[in-house]
C-alpha positions in Angstrom: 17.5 -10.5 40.2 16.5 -9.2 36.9 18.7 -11.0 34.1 17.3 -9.0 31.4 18.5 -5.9 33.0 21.9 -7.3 34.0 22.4 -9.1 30.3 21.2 -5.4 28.6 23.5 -3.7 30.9 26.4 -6.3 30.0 26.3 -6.1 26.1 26.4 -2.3 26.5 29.3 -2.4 27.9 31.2 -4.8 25.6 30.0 -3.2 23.0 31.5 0.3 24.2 34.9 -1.2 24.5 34.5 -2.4 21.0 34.4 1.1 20.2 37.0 2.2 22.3 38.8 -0.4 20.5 38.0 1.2 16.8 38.8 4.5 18.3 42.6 3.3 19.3 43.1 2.1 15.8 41.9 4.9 14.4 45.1 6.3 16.6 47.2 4.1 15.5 46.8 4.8 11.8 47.0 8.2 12.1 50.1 8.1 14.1 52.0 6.0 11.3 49.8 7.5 8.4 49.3 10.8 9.5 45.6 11.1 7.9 42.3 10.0 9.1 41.3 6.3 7.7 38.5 6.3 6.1 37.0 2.4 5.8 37.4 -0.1 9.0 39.2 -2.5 6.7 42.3 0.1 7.4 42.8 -0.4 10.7 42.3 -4.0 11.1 46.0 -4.2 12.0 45.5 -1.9 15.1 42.2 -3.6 16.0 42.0 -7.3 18.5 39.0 -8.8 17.1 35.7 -8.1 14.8 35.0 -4.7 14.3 32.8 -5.4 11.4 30.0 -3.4 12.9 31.7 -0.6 13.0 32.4 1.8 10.7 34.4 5.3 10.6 32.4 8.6 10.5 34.2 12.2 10.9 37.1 10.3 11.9 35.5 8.0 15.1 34.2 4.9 15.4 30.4 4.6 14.6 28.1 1.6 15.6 27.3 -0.8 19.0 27.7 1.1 22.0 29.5 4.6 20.5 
C-alpha cells in the first residue's frame, strides 16, 4: 500500500470541496447581493470553516484544489 499516494490523493480531494465550498458562497452572496463579491472576507457568512487560502478571481474561487 502506498501511503504517499493514498494521503496525496486524500488532501486533493478535501481541498476541492473547500473550493466547492467558496464557490457556494460565492452563490449565496450573489443571490442576496446580486453582484459578484470581490474579497473572501464577504462571504464568510455562507462559508463552514477556513477559507483563508482561498481567494475570489473572475468571480470563482481560486486556491487548494480549484
Amino acid at each position: 500500500m502506498n501511503t504517499d499516494r493514498i494521503r496525496s490523493t486524500a488532501e486533493t480531494v478535501a481541498g476541492q470541496a473547500s473550493c466547492r465550498t467558496v464557490d457556494q458562497a460565492i452563490l449565496g452572496y450573489v443571490a442576496q447581493h446580486g453582484t459578484a463579491p470581490t474579497t473572501i472576507k464577504q462571504i464568510e457568512p455562507w462559508a463552514k470553516g477556513d477559507i483563508s487560502a482561498y481567494r475570489i478571481v473572475k468571480g470563482r474561487a481560486a486556491g487548494p484544489g480549484c
